[in-house]
C-alpha positions in Angstrom: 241.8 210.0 188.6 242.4 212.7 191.2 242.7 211.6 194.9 240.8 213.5 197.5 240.6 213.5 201.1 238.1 213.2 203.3 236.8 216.3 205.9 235.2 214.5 208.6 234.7 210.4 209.6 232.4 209.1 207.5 230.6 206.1 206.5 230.6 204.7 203.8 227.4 203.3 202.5 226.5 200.0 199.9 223.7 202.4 197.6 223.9 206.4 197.6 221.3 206.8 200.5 221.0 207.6 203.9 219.0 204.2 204.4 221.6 202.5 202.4 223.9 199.5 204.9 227.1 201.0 205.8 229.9 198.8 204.4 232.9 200.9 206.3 234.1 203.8 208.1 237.1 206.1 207.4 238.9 209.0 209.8 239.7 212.6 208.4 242.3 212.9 206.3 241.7 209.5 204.4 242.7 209.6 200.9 239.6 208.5 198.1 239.7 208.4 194.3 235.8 209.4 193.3 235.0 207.3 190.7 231.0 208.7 189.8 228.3 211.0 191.1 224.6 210.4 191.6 223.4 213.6 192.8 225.2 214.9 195.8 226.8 211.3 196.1 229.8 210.4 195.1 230.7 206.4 194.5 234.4 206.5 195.9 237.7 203.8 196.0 239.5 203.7 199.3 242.9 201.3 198.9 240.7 199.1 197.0 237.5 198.8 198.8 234.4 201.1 196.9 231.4 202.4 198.2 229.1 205.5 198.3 229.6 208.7 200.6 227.9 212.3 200.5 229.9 214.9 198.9 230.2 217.0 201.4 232.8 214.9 203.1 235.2 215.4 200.7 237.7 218.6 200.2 236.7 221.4 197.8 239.9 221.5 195.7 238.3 219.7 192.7 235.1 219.0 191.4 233.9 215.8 191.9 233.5 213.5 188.6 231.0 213.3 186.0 228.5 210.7 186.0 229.1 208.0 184.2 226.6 206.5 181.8 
């Protein structure tokens, strides 16, 4: 899997929503592997701990990855 970094601080959330609980925070620059998509969420890995943040956070060099089934 292809590590990313984030744009901005973000939160990242238990469930891809805007209501969802927010289970941690990480600065700019912070390195995530995506792991799936759900729209224009992507479930991401940071060191270890997962969660769910909004695409747009992420850098443009590669897409994100394909949904899993």
């Amino acid at each position: 899997m292809t590590t990313r970094t984030l744009n901005h601080r973000t939160d990242v959330l238990f469930a891809p929503s805007r209501s969802a609980a927010t289970l941690f925070s990480l600065n700019p620059g912070a390195a995530v592997t995506p792991i799936e998509t759900a729209g224009t969420w992507v479930r991401i890995d940071a060191a270890g701990r997962r969660g769910w943040i909004s695409a747009e956070r992420m850098d443009a060099a590669e897409a994100a990855p394909k949904p899993q089934k």
